[in-house]
FIKEVEX-592765 format. One line per 8 residues: number of its first residue (from 1); their letters; for each residue y negated, z, x negated of C-alpha. Coordinates in steps of 0.25 Angstrom, whole numbers. Example, Ala and Ser with C-alpha at 12.3 -4.5 7.8 and 13.67 -1.06 7.14 Angstrom:
! residues 2
1> AS> 18/31/-49 ~ 4/29/-55
This chain:
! residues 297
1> XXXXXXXX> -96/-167/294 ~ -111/-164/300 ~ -115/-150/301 ~ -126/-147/309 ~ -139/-147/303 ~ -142/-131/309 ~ -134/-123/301 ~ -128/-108/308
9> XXXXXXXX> -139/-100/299 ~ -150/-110/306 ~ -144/-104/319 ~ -144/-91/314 ~ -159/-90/310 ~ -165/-97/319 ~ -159/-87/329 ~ -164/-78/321
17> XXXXXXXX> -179/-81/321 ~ -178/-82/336 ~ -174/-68/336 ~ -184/-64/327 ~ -195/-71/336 ~ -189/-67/349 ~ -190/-52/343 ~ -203/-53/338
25> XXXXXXXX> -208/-59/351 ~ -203/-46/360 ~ -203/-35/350 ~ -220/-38/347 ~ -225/-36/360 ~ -215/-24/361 ~ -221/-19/349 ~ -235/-22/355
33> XXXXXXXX> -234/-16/369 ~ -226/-4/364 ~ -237/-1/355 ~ -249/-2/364 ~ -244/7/373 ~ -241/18/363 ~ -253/15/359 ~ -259/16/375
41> XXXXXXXX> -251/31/374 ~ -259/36/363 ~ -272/30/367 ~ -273/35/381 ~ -287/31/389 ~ -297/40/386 ~ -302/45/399 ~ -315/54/399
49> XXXXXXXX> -315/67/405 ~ -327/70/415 ~ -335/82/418 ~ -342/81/429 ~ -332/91/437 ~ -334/100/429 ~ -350/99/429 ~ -348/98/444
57> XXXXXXXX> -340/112/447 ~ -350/118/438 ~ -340/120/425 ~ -346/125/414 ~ -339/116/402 ~ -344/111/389 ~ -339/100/383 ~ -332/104/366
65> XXXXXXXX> -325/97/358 ~ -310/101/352 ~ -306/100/337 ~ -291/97/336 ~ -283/100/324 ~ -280/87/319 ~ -297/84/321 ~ -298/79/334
73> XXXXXXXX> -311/82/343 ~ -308/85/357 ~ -316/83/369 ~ -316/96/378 ~ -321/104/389 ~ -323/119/388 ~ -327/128/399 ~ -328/143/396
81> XXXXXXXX> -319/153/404 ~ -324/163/414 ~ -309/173/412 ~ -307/170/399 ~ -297/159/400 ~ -296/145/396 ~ -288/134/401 ~ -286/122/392
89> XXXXXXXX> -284/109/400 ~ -277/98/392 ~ -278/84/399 ~ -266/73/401 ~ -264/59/394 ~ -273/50/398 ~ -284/61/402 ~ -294/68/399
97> XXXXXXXX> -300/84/400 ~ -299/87/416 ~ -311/91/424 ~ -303/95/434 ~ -294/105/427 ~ -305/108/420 ~ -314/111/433 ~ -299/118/439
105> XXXXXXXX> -300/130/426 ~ -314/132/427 ~ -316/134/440 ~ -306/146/440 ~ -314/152/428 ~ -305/147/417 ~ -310/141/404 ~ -305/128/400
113> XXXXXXXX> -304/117/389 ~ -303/104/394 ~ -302/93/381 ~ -299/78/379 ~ -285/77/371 ~ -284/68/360 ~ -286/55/361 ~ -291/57/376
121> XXXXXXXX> -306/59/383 ~ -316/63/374 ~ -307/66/362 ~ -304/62/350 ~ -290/57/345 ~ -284/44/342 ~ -270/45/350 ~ -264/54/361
129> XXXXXXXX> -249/61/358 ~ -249/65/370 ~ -247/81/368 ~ -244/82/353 ~ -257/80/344 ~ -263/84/359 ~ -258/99/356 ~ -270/99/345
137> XXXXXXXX> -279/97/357 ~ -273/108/365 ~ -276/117/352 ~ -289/114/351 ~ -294/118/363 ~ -284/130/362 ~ -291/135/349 ~ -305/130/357
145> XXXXXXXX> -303/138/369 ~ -297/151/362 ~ -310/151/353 ~ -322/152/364 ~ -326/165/368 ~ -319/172/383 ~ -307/164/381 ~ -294/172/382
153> XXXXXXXX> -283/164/387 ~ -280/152/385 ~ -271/141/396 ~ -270/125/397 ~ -268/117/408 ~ -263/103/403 ~ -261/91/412 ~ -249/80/407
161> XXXXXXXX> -251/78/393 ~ -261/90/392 ~ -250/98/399 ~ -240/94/387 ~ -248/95/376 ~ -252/109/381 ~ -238/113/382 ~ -235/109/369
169> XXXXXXXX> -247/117/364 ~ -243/128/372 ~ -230/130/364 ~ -237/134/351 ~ -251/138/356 ~ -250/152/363 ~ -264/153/365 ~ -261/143/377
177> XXXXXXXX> -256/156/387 ~ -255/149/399 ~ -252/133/402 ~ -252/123/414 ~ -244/110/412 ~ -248/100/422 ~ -238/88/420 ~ -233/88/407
185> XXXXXXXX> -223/81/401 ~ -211/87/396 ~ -211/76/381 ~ -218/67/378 ~ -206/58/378 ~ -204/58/393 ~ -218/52/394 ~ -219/43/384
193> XXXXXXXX> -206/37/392 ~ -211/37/407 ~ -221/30/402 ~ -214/19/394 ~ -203/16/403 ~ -200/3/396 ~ -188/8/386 ~ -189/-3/377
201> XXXXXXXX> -205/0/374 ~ -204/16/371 ~ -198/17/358 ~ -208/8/353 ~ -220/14/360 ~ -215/28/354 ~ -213/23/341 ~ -229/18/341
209> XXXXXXXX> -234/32/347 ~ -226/39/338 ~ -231/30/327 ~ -246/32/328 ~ -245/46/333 ~ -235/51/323 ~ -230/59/334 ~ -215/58/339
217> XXXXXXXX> -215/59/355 ~ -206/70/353 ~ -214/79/349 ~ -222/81/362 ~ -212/88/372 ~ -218/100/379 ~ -205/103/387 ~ -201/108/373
225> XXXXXXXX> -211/116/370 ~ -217/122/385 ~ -206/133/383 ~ -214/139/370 ~ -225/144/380 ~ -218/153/385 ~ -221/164/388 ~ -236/160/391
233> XXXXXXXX> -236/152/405 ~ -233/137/408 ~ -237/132/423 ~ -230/118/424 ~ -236/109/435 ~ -233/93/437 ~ -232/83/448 ~ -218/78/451
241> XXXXXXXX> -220/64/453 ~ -220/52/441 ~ -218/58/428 ~ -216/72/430 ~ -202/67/438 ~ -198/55/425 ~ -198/70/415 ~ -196/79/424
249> XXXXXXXX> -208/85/418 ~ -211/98/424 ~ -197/103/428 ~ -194/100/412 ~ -205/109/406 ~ -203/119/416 ~ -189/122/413 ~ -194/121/398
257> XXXXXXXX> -205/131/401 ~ -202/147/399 ~ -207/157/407 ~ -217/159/414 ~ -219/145/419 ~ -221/139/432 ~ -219/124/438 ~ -227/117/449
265> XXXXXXXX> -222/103/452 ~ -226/95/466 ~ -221/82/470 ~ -227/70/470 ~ -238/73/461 ~ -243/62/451 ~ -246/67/436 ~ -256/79/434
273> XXXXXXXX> -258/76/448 ~ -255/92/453 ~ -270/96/453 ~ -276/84/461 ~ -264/87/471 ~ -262/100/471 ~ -277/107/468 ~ -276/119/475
281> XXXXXXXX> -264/123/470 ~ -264/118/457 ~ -276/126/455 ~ -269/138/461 ~ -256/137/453 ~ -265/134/439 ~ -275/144/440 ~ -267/154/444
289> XXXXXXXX> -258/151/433 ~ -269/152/423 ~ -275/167/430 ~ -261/172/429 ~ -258/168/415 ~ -271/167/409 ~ -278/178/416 ~ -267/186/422
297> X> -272/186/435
């Protein structure tokens, strides 16, 4: 009897080295795209802060440097108070220190600190953890601004991932007695998926962050910790439009928040868009939350 010349484990592993191929073929490129973009999270464009509104309204600044614990140098702004308090304005992802809140603080007599996070502007820093190794920053110009002379409270404004990581801060720095969040996120988890909405990509994209940061995404969840500020004041202010409706965002940290608290929420406002929109009263609302808690006017 003739038997055929391809035997059944021919077949078998022939089928086998096509699978193999097939999955080397997708799985690469998988591997390659979910790795640059981890990489694009932790290596963000560095835009430059500019000071020419400041020199322009007159604002007396000078230009320091902060030292982080772990031996970071930080690029910063310092502008002296006129009633003995001092705002620290932390900036979001992607950002750099703000003029503009800057120019907002000063001009109503408060001192402020201004820097470049990690990783961002001016600064040093290899990566962006997007609010963990970021508390060191917030610290440093803690310690900074409690050291210079006519400085007796201290507040922060944060915007996004500012607003975060001084949140987080907040929870084990009393030092910070009163804090504005402008659009924060409630984890660091609800980002990191409204921004990877293709399921198949964000383990893997996780898996490289986590990889090169050492950090576990878990780890950064200010909806946790916003209720260890208590009882120093929190003013939560976002823009219901975009993210801020995907994680619910303010409405969560809010109902995690202890007294005293407040909320300000408008529709149809883009991110950290409340300001441009809404100056007048922003600037009423956050002022006047500063003079009340800071100053107790």
């Amino acid at each position: 009897m003739k038997t055929s010349r391809f035997s059944g484990r021919y077949w078998f592993n022939l089928i086998r080295m096509a699978l193999i191929f097939i999955l080397i073929i997708v799985l690469v490129p998988v591997l390659w795209v979910s790795d640059r973009q981890a990489q694009a999270y932790l290596h963000p464009f560095r835009s430059l802060a500019s000071s020419d509104l400041l020199r322009a309204q007159d604002i007396q600044y000078r230009d320091i440097e902060l030292h982080t614990r772990d031996g970071l140098t930080l690029s910063a702004w310092y502008v002296p108070p006129k009633n003995g308090a001092v705002i620290l304005v932390a900036h979001g992802y992607g950002s750099a220190r703000p003029a503009d809140m800057t120019a907002l603080f000063a001009d109503h007599g408060f001192g402020v600190l201004a820097w470049d996070f990690r990783a961002h502007g001016r600064s040093g820093g290899d990566f962006s953890t997007l609010g963990y190794y970021e508390q060191f920053d917030v610290e440093a110009a803690l310690d900074y601004a409690r050291a210079q002379p006519d400085v007796k409270h201290v507040g922060a404004w944060g915007g996004s991932m500012g607003a975060a990581t001084v949140i987080l801060t907040a929870a084990h720095r009393p030092e910070i007695e009163a804090l504005v969040s402008d659009s924060a996120f409630p984890t660091l988890v609800d980002v990191f998926k409204y921004n990877s909405p293709v399921p198949v990509f964000q383990p893997l994209i996780r898996f490289f962050a986590e990889l090169q940061t050492g950090i576990s995404m878990n780890k950064v969840r200010p909806v946790d910790e916003i209720g260890k500020i208590s009882p120093r004041p929190v003013f939560i202010i976002d823009g219901w439009d975009g993210s801020a409706i995907a994680m619910n965002a303010p409405y969560r940290l809010y109902a995690a928040a202890h007294e005293p608290k407040q909320l300000w929420v408008e529709d149809g406002v883009p991110h950290l868009n409340m300001y441009p929109m809404y100056k007048e009263q922003y600037t009423q609302k956050v002022i006047g939350f500063f003079e009340k808690y800071l100053l107790g006017k």
